[in-house]
N, C-alpha and C positions, 0 to 999 in steps of 0.2 A: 504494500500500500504506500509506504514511503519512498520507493522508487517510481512507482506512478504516479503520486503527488509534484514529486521534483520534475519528471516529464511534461506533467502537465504544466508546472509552472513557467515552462520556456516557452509557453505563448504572448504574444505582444500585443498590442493594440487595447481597447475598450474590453473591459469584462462581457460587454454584452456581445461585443464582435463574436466569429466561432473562426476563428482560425481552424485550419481544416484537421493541422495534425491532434487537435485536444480531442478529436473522435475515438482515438485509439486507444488513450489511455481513462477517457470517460468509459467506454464501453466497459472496461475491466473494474472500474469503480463503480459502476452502477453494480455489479455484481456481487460487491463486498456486502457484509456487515454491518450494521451502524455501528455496532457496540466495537470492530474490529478499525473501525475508520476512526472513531472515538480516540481509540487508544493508540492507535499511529499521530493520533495530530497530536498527544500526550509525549510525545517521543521525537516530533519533527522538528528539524533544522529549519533554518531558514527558506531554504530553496522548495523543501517537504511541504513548510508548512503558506507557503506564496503557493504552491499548486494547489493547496488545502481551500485556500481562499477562493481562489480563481473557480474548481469543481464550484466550490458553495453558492456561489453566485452566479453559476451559468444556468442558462434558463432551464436548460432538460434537468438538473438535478432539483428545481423546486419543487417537484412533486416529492422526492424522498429528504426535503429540507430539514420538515419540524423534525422529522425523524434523527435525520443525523444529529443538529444541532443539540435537540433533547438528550442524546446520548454524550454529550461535550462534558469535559468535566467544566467548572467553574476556573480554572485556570486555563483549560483550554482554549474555553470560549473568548478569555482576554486573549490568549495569544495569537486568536482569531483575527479581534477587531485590532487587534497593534498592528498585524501583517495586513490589513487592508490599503489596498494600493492608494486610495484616496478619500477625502470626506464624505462624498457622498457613499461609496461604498460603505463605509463604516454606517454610516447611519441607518443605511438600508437592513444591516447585518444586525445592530441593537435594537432595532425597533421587532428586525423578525427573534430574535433572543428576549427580548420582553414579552412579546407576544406567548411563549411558551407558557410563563405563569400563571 
């Protein structure tokens, strides 16, 4: 999970863009776990956890959002909204993280 998070994080452009290669390593991520993707963002690096972001916020993964997000530890979750590339992503991410409560 942590080598397809880092995969995934070497796409460029707008979170909302889809750059083509993030197809390959979503595909493998929609397959995981929550509880297993939970615990790899628990454990990501930098690079790990900017792919982390990037899945989280592309549009094909908001159907398994709450999901995953719910499964975040509380430290995760910051380590979430710190590696958010920019304000508005971040806000987007805290409001769906409030929203869990």
């Amino acid at each position: 999970i942590l080598r397809l998070c880092a995969w995934y994080a070497a796409g460029t452009g707008a979170y909302s863009g889809y750059p083509p290669h993030e197809r390959i390593p979503a595909q493998f991520l929609d397959l995981e776990n929550h509880t297993d993707f939970a615990r790899a963002v628990d454990l990501a690096d930098d690079a790990a956890i900017a792919g982390a972001v990037r899945y989280l916020i592309s549009w094909d993964t908001r159907k398994r959002l709450a999901r995953l997000l719910s499964a975040l530890s509380p430290a995760a979750r910051r380590k979430v909204l710190v590696h958010a590339r920019d304000a508005e992503s971040r806000r987007w991410l805290e409001r769906r993280i409030a929203g869990l409560q």
